[in-house]
C-alpha positions, 0 to 999 in steps of 0.5 A: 176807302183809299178809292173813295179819298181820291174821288172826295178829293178831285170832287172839292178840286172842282168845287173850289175852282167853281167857286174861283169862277164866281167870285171872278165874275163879281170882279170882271167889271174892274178887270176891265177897266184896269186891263189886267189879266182875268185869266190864265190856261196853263201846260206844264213842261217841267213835268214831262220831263221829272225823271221820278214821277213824270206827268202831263200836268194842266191848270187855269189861273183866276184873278182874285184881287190885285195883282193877286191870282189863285190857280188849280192844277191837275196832273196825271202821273204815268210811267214814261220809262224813264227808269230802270227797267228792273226797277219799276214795273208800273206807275200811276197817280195824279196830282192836286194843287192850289196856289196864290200868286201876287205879282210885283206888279199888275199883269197886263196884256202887254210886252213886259217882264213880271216878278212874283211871290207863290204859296202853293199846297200840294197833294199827290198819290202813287202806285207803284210797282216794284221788282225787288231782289230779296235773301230767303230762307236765312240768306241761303238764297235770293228771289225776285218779289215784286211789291207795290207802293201806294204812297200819299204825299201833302206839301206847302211851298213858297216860289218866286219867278217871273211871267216872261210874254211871247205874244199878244196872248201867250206867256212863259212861267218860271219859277222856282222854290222850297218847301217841306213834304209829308209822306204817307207810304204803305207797302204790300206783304213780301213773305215773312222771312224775305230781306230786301237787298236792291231794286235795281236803283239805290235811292228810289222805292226801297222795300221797308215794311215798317215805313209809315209817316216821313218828312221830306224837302221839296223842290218845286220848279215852273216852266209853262207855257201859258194863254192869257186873256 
């Protein structure tokens, strides 16, 4: 079921960014004639460098209208080694975003600063594999058990940030914003008498088997580098 979501998903992240591209056609004539930027192809730095869940992280951005622009994102998460050995022993995932941007003012191919506003909504999926210190058999003894985490995660966020141009073609983005986050997480079985003391690292990936649905605060920062045309 959970492979046949993932593939539903990624299939109607294409089909909307198909979509995009036509109705970018029907405005290229305008695009012209105002000089404003048609399109943007995006590398995120900011996520190779996440110390939780690193990813390699590329998106294209269509004029709509205006001043306004929508963008699709797709990431791939892996794990980089970033945490502690005894923590973490896989990680995997991906990552979908579609945002509408709206620039103060019209973009251009041109040597200039440019703010924005950004509304975004955001789906990720992990897998992660966890070595785990548990007390058994009434805390007479312990044992390493390793479990797995699979994890679905939807947030909407509001950014703001500015275009910083580099050359006739290429572009920095920065940003950075707030939002709020649904978590979805499911754990594998541990045996029944098995009570989870530490993986290694206090914040992160703690064994709860009675973990369902959960809020959280996100905080989304952009730093891209960027090719427009």
């Amino acid at each position: 079921m959970q492979q046949h979501l993932r593939i539903f998903l990624i299939i109607a992240f294409f089909l909307t960014g198909y979509s995009t591209l036509s109705a970018q056609d029907e405005s290229s004539a305008t695009d012209s004639l105002s000089g404003e930027i048609r399109g943007i192809i995006r590398h995120s730095f900011i996520h190779w460098m996440d110390p939780i869940v690193p990813s390699a992280l590329v998106g294209i951005d269509y004029r709509i209208g205006d001043h306004k622009y929508l963008r699709h994102e797709l990431a791939y998460i892996f794990d980089l080694g970033y945490e502690e050995p005894q923590a973490l022993t896989s990680l995997s995932g991906f990552r979908l975003r579609t945002a509408y941007r709206k620039y103060h003012q019209a973009p251009q191919l041109s040597r200039r600063l440019i703010g924005y506003l950004e509304f975004s909504a955001d789906y990720r999926y992990l897998d992660v594999g966890i070595d785990g210190d548990f007390r058994r058999d009434a805390g007479n003894f312990r044992q390493r058990i390793n479990y797995h985490l699979w994890q679905h995660s939807v947030s909407l966020n509001l950014l703001a940030g500015m275009t910083v141009p580099i050359g006739a073609k290429w572009l920095a983005d920065f940003g950075v914003g707030g939002g709020v986050r649904l978590n979805h997480r499911r754990y594998s079985e541990v045996p029944d008498d098995a009570l989870f003391i530490t993986n290694g690292v206090w914040y992160l990936w703690n064994y709860d088997s009675r973990a369902d649905y959960s809020f959280a605060i996100s905080m989304p920062i952009i730093l891209a580098l960027c090719y427009q045309w």
